[in-house]
C-alpha positions as CSV (number, residue, x, y, z in Angstrom):
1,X,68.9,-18.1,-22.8
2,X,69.8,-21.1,-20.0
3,X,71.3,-23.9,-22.0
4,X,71.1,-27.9,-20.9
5,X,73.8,-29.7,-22.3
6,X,74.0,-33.6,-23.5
7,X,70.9,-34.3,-22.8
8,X,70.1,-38.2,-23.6
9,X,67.0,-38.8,-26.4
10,X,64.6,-39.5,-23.4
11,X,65.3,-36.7,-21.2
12,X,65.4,-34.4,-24.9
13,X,62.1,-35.1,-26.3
14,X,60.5,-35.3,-22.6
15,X,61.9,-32.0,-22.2
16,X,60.7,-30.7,-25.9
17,X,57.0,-32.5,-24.8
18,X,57.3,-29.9,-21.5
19,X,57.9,-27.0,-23.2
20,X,55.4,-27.7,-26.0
21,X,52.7,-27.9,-22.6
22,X,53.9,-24.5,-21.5
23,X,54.1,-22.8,-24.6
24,X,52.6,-24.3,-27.1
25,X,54.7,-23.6,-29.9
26,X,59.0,-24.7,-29.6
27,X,61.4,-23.3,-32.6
28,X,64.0,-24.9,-33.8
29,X,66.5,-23.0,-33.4
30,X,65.4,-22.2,-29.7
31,X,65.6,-26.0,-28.7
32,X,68.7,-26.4,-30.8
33,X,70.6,-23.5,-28.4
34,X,68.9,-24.8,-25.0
35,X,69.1,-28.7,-25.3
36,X,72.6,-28.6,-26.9
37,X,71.7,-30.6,-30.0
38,X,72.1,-30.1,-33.5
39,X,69.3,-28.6,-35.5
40,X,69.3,-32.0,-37.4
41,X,68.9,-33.9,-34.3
42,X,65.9,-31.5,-33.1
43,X,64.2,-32.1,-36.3
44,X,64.0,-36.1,-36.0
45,X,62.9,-35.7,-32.3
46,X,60.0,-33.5,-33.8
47,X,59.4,-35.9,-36.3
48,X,59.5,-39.0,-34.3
49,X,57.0,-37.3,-31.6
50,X,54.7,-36.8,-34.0
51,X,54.0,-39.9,-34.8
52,X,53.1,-40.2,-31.3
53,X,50.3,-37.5,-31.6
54,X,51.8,-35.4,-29.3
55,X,52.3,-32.6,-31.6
56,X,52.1,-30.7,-35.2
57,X,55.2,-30.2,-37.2
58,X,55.0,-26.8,-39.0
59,X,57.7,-24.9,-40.5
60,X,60.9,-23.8,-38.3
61,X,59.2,-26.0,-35.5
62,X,56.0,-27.4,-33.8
63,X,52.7,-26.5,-32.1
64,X,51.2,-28.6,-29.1
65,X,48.4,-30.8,-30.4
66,X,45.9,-32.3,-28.0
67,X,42.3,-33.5,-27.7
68,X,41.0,-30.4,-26.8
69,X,42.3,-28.9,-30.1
70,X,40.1,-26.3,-31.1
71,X,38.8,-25.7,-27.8
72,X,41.0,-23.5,-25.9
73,X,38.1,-22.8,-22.9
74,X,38.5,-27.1,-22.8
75,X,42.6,-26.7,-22.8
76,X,42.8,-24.2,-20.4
77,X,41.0,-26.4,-18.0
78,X,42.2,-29.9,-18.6
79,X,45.4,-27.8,-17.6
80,X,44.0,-26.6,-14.3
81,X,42.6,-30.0,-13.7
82,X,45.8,-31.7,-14.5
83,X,48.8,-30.7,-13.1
84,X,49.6,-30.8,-9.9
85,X,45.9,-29.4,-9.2
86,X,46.0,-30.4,-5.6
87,X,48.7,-28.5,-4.8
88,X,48.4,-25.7,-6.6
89,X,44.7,-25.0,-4.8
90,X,46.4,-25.4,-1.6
91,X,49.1,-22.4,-2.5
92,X,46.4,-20.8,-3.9
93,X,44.2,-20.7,-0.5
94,X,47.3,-19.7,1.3
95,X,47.9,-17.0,-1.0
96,X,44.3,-15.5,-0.9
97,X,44.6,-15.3,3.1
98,X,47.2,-12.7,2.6
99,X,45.0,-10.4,0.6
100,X,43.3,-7.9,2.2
101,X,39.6,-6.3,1.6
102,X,40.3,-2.6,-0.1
103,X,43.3,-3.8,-1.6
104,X,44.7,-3.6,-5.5
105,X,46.2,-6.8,-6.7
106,X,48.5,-7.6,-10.0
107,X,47.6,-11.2,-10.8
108,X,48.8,-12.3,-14.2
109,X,48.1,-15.4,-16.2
110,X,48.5,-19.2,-15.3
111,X,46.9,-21.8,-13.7
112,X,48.0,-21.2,-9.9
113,X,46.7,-17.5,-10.3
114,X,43.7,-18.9,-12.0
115,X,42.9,-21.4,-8.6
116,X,44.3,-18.0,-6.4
117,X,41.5,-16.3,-8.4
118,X,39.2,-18.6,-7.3
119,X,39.9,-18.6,-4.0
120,X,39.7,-14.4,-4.2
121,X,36.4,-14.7,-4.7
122,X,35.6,-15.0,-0.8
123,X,36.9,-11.6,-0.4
124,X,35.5,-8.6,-0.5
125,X,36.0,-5.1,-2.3
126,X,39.2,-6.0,-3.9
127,X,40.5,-3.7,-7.0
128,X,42.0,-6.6,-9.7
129,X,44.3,-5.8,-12.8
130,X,44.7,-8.8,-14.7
131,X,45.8,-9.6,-18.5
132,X,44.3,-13.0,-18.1
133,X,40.9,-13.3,-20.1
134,X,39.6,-16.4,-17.8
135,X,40.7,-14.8,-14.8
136,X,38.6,-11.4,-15.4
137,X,35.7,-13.5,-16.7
138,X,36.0,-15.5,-13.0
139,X,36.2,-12.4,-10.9
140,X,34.0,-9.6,-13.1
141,X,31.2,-11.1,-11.8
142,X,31.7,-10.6,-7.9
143,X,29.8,-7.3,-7.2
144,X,32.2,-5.7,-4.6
145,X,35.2,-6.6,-7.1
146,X,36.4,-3.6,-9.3
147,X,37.7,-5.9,-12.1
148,X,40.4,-4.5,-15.1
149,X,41.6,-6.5,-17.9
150,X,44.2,-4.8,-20.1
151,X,44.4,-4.3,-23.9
152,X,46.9,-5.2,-26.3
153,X,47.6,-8.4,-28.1
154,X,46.0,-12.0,-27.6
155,X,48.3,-14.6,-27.5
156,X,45.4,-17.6,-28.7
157,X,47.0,-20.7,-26.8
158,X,46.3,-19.3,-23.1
159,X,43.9,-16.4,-23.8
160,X,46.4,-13.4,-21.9
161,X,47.1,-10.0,-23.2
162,X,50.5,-8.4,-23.5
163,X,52.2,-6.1,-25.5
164,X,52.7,-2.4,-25.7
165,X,49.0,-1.2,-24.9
166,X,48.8,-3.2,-22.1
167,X,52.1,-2.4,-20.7
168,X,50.9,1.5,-20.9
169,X,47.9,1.0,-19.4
170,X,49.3,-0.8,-16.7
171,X,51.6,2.4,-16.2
172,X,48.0,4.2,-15.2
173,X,48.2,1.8,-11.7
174,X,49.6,0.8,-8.2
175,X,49.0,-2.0,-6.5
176,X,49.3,-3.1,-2.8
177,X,50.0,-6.8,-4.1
178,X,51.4,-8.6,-7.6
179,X,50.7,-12.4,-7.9
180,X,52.6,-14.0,-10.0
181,X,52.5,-17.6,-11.2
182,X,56.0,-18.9,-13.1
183,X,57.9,-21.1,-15.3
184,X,60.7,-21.6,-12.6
185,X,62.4,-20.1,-9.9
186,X,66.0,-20.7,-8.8
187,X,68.5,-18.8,-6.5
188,X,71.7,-17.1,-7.5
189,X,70.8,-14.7,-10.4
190,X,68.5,-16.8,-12.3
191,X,65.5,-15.9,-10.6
192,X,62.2,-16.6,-11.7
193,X,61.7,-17.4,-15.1
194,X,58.7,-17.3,-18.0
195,X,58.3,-19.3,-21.2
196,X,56.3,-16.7,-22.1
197,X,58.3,-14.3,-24.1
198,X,55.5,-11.4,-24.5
199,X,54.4,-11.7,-20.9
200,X,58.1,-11.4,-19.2
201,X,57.7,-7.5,-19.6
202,X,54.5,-7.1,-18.5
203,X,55.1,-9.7,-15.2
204,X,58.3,-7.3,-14.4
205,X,56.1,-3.7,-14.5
206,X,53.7,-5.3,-12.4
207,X,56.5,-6.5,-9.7
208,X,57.9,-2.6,-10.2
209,X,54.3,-1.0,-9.8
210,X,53.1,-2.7,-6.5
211,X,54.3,-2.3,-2.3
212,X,55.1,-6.4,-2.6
213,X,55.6,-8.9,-5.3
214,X,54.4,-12.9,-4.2
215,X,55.2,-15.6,-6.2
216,X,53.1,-18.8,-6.4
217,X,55.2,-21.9,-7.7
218,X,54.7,-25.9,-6.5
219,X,57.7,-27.6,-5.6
220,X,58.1,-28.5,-9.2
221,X,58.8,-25.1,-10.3
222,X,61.7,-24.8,-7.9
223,X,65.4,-25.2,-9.9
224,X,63.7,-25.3,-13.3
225,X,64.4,-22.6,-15.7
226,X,62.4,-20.7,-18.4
227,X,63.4,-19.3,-21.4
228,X,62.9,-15.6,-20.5
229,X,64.6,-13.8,-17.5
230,X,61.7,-12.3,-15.3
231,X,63.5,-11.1,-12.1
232,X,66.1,-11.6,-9.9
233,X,65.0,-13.3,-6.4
234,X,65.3,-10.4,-4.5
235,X,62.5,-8.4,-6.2
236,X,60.3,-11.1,-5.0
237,X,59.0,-10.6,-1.3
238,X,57.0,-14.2,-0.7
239,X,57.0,-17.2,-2.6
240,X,54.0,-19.9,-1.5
241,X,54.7,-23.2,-2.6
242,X,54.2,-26.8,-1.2
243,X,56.0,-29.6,1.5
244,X,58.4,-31.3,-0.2
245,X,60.2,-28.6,-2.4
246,X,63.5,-29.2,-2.5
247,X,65.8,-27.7,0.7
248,X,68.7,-26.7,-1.1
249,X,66.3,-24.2,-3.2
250,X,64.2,-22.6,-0.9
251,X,67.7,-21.9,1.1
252,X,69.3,-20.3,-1.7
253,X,66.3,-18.5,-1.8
254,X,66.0,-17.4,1.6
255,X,69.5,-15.9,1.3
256,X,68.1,-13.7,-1.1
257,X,65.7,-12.3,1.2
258,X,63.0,-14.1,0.1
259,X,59.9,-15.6,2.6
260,X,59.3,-18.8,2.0
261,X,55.7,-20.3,2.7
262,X,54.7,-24.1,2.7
263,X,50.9,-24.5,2.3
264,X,49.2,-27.2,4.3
């Protein structure tokens, strides 16, 4: 697990508030190791945010609390809607246009595959595999699209599917294309990254099962890093991401063998 040392009480708790969006639940012990705090410290940051709302202090940890509690269709799209949705539609259009009609395409769950998803839907006769429940609800309805949405277990903040059923059934196909939305991506041996624990298997078999593996990450992602190792960056064949990402990473990148598209 990547560890941040020193962190100052801002930067900690903004960083705890982050994670909380991305995963919706923090332990911890987990912050404790990657913020290089003590476990006492962690606990009054928890405390002290949720006075401010921001989350729910169970045992061991917290869970992401928001207005939408309750309603994860709601979450799921104030989420789309809210971050960085301009740029994440224009990766996604770029993305789409490499897709081919009579092609089998990998997409697994977030909100840049979700827009990508979107923008799919002006192709035609595409084969999907997906464990994303919104994203196989967006696209089951396109009659030339063969649409499959793999078993296993639910994880209830962001409605994907993961686990050993779906990683056999996933076994049963090849694809011409993964897409693959991330955590963070960085050069050297770090990679791209997931806070998803339970999808970071299932995100790897889907790079190992199809001809090319494209990542789709805005400029934010770039240098941040997740909890859970996905891949190194020379599994991936094309990442699309936005003007403005930082130089120094998409370099490091491109060393690595890695194409490197800016949307408009």
């Amino acid at each position: 697990m990547p560890q941040t040392n020193g962190l100052k009480i801002d930067a900690r708790r903004k960083k705890i508030l982050e994670l909380l969006e991305r995963d919706g639940k923090v332990k911890i012990s987990d912050l404790s190791e990657l913020l290089g705090a003590t476990v006492v410290t962690i606990r009054n940051d928890l405390d002290e945010l949720e006075k401010t709302g921001r989350l729910e202090r169970i045992q061991g940890g917290a869970t992401l609390k928001t207005a939408f509690s309750g309603n994860l269709h709601g979450t799921y799209f104030e989420r789309c809607k809210g971050e960085n949705a301009d740029l994440k539609q224009r990766i996604a259009a770029a993305t789409a246009a490499m897709v081919r009609e009579g092609e089998t395409v990998f997409i697994n769950s977030g909100t840049t595959t979700f827009y990508t998803a979107l923008e799919l839907k002006k192709r035609k006769n595409l084969n999907i595999v997906t464990n994303s429940i919104y994203i196989a609800i967006e696209l089951g309805d396109v009659p030339s699209f063969r649409v499959k949405l793999l078993g296993g277990d639910i994880n209830n903040q962001y409605l994907f599917l993961y686990g050993n059923e779906a990683l056999d059934q996933l076994r049963c196909y090849k694809a011409d294309k993964t897409i693959l939305s991330v955590s963070g991506i960085c050069g050297g041996q770090t990679g791209i990254t997931t806070f998803h624990a339970e999808e970071a298997s299932l995100d790897r078999m889907m790079m190992e099962r199809s001809r090319e593996t494209i990542v789709v990450a805005d400029s934010t992602k770039f240098g941040h890093e997740g909890f859970y190792h996905v891949a190194q960056p020379d599994r991936i064949a094309k990442c699309v991401t936005n003007e403005g990402v930082d130089r120094k990473a998409v370099e490091s990148l491109q060393e690595m063998g890695v194409e490197i598209i800016l949307a408009d």
